[in-house]
N, C-alpha and C positions, 0 to 999 in steps of 0.2 A: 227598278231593279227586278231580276230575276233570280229567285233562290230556287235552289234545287238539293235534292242529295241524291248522292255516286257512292255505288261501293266501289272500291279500288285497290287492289292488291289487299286484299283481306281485310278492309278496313273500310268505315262509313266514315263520310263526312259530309256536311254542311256548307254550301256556300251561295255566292252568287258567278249568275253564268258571264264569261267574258269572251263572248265570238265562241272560240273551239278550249277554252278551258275556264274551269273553275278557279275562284278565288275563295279557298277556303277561312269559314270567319268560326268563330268560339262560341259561346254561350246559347240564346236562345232567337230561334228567327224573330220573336215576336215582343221579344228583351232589349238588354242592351248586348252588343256583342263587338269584339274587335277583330281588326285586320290583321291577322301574324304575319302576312307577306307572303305565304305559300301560295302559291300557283300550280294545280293541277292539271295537265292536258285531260281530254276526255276522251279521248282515244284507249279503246279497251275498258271503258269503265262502262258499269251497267246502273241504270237510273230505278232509283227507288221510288214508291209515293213519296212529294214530297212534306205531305206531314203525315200526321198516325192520327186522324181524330179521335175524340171520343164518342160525336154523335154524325153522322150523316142522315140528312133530312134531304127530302128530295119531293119536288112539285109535280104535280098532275095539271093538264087543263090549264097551262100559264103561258099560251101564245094564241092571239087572236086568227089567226090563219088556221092553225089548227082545228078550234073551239070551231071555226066558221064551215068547214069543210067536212066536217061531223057530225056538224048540229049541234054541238054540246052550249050549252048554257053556260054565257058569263059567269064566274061565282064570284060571290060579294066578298069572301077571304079565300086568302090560298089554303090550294086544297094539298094538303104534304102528310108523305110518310116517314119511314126511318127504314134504311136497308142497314144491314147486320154491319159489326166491325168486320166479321170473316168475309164479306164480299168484297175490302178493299183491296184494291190490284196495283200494281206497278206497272209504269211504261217498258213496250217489249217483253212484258210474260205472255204467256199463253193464258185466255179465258178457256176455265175446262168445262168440259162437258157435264152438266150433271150425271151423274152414275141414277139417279131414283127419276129421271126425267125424259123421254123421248120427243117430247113436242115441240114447238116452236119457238127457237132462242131469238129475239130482236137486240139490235144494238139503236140506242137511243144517243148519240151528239149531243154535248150539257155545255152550259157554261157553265162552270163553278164557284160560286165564294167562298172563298178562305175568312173564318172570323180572327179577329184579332183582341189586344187587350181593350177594356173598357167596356161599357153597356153597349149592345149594337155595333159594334164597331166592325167596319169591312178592313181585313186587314189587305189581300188581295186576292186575285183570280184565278183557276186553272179548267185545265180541259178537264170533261167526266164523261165514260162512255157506261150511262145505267144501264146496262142488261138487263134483259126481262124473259123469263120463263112465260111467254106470251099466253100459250094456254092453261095456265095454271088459273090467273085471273081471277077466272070466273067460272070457274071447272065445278063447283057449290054455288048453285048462282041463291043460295042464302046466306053465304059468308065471301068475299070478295078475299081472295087470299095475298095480300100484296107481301106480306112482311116473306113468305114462302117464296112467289115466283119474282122478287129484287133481291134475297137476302142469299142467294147460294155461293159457296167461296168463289174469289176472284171474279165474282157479278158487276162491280164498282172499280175500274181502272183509271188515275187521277194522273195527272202529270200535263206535260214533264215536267213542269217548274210551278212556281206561283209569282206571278207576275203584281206590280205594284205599280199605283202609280195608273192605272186606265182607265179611260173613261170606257164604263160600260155602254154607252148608248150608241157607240160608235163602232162596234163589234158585231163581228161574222161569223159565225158556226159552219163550219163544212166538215162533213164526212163525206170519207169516202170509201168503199167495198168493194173488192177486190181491183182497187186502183178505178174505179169508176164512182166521179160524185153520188151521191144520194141524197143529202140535204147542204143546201143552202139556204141560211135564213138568219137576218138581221136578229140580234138582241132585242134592238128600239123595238118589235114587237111585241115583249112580252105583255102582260096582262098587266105584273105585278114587276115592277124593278126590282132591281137588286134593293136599293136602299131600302121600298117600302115590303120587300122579303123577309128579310133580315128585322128589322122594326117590327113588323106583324108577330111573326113567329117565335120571336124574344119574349112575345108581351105573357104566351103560354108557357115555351120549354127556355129554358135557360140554353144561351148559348157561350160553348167558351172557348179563350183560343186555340184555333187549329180543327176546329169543327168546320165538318163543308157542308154548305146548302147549293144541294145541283139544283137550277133555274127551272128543268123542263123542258122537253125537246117541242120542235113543229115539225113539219110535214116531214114526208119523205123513208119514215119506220119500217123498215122490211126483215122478214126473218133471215137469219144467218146458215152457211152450210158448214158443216165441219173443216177447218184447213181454211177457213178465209180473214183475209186482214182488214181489217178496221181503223182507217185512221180520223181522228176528229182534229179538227185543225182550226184555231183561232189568232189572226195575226197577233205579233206584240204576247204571245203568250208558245206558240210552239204546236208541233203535233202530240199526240195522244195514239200511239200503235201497238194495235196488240193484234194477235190470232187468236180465233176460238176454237177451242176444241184440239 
C-alpha cells in the first residue's frame, strides 16, 4: 500500500494511492482504519508530508561507497542527528532560501523509514531530500554545527507517500537536478540497514509512530542554485520534487 495525504478543495485527507486517485480511509495510518468508499481523483490536489513526526533522525557516513571515496572510517554504530520539526517540507513546495545564510545549500537523496506501532517496528518507507547548509558544518571547526546547517525551515522534504510492504535491499535512490541524474545508488549499500537502524537507534532515543529515520545519502552531493528542482525518486515508492530557493 501506498498512503498519502492531499489537501483538496479546502480540506485534508488520508488515504491510499490507487493509480490517479486516492481512496480515502478514517482513523489512524498506523491504527485501525476503515474504507468509507470515497474516491478521490488527484487531479488538482496538492500533496502534504505524509506524516507530521515527532522526531527526525538522520545518518551520517552509512554507505560504503561514500565512506570509501572519502576516506572516512567504517563506524562501529550509526552516526545520526535530529534535524528540527521546522525543516519538514512537503512534496512540490518550494525549499527556501535561508535569509541568515549565503553559502552552499546541498541536496542529499534519502531513503526514509517511517516507524510504526510496537518497539522497532518499521512501519514503511518514503523518499527524503536532507538539505544541508553545507558551509555551516564546520564554519567553528571546535563545534560541528549540524542541528543549525540540517535544521532550517523546509530543510527536510518527505513524500510523496509511505510505501508498505518493500523490501529494502532491493531499492534505488535517484536524484535528479535540474532534470539531470546526480546520484544513483543501491540501498543494499548501506552500512547499517534499515532494520539494524531502527534497532540500534531505539536502544538510545525512543522511537514512535510516524518518526522518520532518513538512511543517509552516497555519492553524488552537489551544491544547489536558486530556481533549481530536485527530484529524488525510488521505485515502488514515488518521486520526491521540490525547488529551492
Amino acid at each position: 500500500m501506498r498512503w498519502a495525504r492531499i489537501e483538496i478543495e479546502g480540506r485534508e485527507v488520508l488515504g491510499t494511492l490507487e493509480g490517479e486517485t486516492l481512496r480515502v480511509r478514517t482513523g489512524d495510518m498506523f491504527g485501525a482504519s476503515h474504507e468509507p468508499g470515497e474516491i478521490v481523483p488527484l487531479a488538482g490536489a496538492k500533496f502534504l508530508a505524509p506524516v507530521c513526526p515527532g522526531k527526525i533522525v538522520a545518518l551520517w557516513n552509512n554507505f560504503h561507497a561514500a565512506a570509501a571515496k572519502n576516506n572516512w572510517a567504517v563506524p562501529a554504530d550509526p552516526l545520526y542527528f535530529l534535524k528540527s520539526r521546522n525543516s519538514l517540507n512537503a512534496p512540490g513546495a518550494p525549499i527556501p532560501k535561508p535569509a541568515s545564510y549565503d553559502g552552499r545549500v546541498v541536496y542529499e537523496g534519502e531513503l526514509g523509514i517511517v516507524i510504526g506501532p510496537g518497539p522497532n517496528a518499521i512501519f514503511g518507507f518514503t523518499c527524503v531530500n536532507d538539505v544541508t547548509a553545507l558551509d555551516l558544518l564546520n564554519a567553528d571547526p571546535a563545534f560541528p554545527q549540524w542541528t543549525r546547517a540540517k535544521g532550517f525551515p523546509g530543510f527536510c522534504p518527505i513524500g510523496p507517500c509511505v510505501a508498505t510492504g518493500l523490501d529494502p535491499a532491493t531499492l534505488v535512490v535517484r536524484t535528479a537536478v535540474g532534470g539531470r541524474e546526480r546520484q544513483n545508488y543501491p540501498v543494499a549499500d548501506m552500512i547499517f540497514s534499515p532494520a539494524e537502524l531502527v534497532a540500534r537507534i531505539g536502544r538510545d532515543l525512543p522511537l514512535d509512530p510516524g518518526d522518520v529515520v532518513a538512511c543517509g545519502t552516497s555519492l553524488g552531493v552537489l551544491p544547489m542554485r536558486p530556481g533549481t528542482s530536485v527530484e529524488v525518486t525510488i521505485d515502488g515508492i514515488g518521486t520526491l520534487a521540490n525547488v529551492y530557493g
